[in-house]
N, C-alpha and C positions, 0 to 999 in steps of 0.2 A: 604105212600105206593107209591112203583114207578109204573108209567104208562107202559103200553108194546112197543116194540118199534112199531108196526105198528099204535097203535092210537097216536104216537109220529109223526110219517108221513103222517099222512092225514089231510095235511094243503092244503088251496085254493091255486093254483097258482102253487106248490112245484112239481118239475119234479129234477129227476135222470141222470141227461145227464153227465160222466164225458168224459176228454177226454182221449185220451191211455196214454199220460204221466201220469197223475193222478191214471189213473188205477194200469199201474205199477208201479209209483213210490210211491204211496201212500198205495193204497189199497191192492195189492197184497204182494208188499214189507213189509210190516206192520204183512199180515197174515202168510208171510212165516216165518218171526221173531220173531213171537209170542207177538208182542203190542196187544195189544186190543185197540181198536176204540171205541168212545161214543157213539155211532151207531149203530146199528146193520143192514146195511142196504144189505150184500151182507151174504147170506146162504154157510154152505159147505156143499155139498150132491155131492155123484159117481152120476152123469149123467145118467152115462151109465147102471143105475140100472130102468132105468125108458124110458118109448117112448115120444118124444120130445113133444106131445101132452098134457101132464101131466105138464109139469115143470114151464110153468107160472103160474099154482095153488100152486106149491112149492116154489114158490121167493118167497122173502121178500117183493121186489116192482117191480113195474114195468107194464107199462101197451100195449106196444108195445115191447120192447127189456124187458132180462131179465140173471141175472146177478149171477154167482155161482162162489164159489170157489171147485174147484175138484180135487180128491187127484190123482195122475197120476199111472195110472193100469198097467205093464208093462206084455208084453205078457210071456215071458220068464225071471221069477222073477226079479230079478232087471236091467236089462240088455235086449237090442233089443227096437223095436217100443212100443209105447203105444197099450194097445188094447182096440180100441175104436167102441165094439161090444156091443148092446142091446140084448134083448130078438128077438124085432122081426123086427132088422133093422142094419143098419153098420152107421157111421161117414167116410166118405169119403174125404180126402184133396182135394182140388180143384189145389193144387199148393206147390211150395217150400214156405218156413216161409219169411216175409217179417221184414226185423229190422227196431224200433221204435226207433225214435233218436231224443236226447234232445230237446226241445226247444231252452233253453238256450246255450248249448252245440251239435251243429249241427254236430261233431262228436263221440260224447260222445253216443254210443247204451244199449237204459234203459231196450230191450227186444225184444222177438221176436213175433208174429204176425202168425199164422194159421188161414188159414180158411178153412173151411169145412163143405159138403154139408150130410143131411140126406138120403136113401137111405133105401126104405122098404125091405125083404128078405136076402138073403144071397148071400155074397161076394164068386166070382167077380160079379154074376150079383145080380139086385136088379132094383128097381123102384124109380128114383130120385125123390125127394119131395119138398117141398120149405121151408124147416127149415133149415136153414142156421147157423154156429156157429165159432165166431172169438174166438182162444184159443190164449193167452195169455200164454207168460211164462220170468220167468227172463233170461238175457242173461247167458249162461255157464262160463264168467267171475266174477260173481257173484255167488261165492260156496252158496249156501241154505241148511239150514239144513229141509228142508221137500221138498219133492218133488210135489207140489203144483202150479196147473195153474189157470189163471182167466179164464171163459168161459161166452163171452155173446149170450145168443141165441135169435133170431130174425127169423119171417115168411118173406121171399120174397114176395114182392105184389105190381104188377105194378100201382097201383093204391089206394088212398083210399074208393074207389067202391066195389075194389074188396075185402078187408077186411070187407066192410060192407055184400055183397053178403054171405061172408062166414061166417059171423055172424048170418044171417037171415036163412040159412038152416040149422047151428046147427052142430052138430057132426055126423050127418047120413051119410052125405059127407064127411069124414073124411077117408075112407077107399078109397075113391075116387080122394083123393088128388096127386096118383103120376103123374107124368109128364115123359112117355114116350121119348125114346130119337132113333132121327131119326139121318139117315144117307142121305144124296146125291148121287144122281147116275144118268151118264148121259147116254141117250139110242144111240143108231145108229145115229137118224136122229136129233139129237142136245138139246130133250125137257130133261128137268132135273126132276126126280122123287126121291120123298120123300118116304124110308121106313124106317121101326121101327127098329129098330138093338131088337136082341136077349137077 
C-alpha cells in the first residue's frame, strides 16, 4: 500500500526551497503539459476562492512560503486581465511582470514574474496587508495548452519576532493585520506631516 505523499515529506532536515528556474522550468512546465511528477508536492486550487489566511492550511507543504498551481480566471472570458478578486479582499500588482532568464542561457527568458500585494475590501480602495504573492507564468513564446500559473504566497515580516508575536496572539489579530497607507505633506513652515490617504 502506498504511503500519502505528506507522510512521504516529513523527513528531518527536508525543506522546499526551489529556485524560479526550477519552478518554471520544471514544476510549472511539467503542469502545464500534463507530466505528472513522483511528488505531489505543489496543489492546484483558484486562490482566489479562498482569503490568503486559509491557504497555508491548503498547501501541500510548506512552513513559511507556500506554493499553488492556479488556473488563470479571466475577467472578461477568455480575454482582458486576470481577475484576481476574493470574497473579501483584491490581489493587487505592486509593478510590471519581471522576466526570468536562464541560468545557463542568460538570454534565453523561461517566464515571467508578478508580484502582488493582498489588499482587504474593495478596489480601488482597500486596506493593504502583508501577504504578499509572486505569480509565475510561462513566457507567451511558449504556446500552453492550459492557462495555468505558479503562485507562491508568503507573509511579509520584518523580522522573525514579528512572526513569533503574531503567532502568540493567534488569529484574533487577524482582522487587525492591515497596514494603513500614509501620504507626506509639507506645511508652511517646513515640518513634514504624515496622513492616512483614503
Amino acid at each position: 500500500m502506498e504511503e500519502s505523499t505528506s507522510s512521504n515529506l516529513q523527513l528531518p532536515g527536508f525543506r522546499f526551497h526551489p529556485t524560479e528556474e526550477e519552478l518554471l522550468g520544471f514544476y510549472l512546465k511539467n503542469m502545464v503539459f500534463g507530466k505528472k511528477l513522483h511528488l505531489d508536492v505543489i496543489g492546484f486550487i483558484n486562490i482566489y476562492h479562498h482569503d490568503p489566511v486559509e491557504l497555508p492550511g491548503l498547501a501541500k507543504i510548506g512552513e513559511r512560503e507556500w506554493y499553488f498551481f492556479v488556473p488563470r480566471d479571466r475577467k472578461h472570458g477568455s480575454g482582458g486581465r486576470p481577475n484576481r478578486t476574493t470574497e473579501t479582499g483584491f490581489w493587487k500588482a505592486t509593478g510590471s511582470d519581471r522576466k526570468i532568464l536562464s541560468l545557463s542561457d542568460p538570454k534565453k527568458i523561461i517566464g515571467l514574474k508578478k508580484t502582488l500585494v493582498f489588499y482587504k475590501g474593495r478596489a480601488p480602495r482597500g486596506c493593504k496587508t502583508d501577504w504578499v504573492m509572486n505569480e509565475y507564468r510561462l513566457p507567451d513564446s511558449c504556446p500552453s495548452p492550459k492557462d495555468i500559473v505558479l503562485c507562491k504566497i508568503y507573509r511579509k515580516a520584518t523580522s522573525l519576532k514579528v512572526l513569533e508575536e503574531r503567532g502568540s496572539h493567534g488569529r484574533r489579530n487577524e482582522n487587525k493585520s492591515c497596514i494603513p497607507t500614509f501620504t507626506s505633506t509639507d506645511t508652511p513652515n517646513g515640518h513634514n506631516l504624515l496622513q492616512q490617504s483614503p
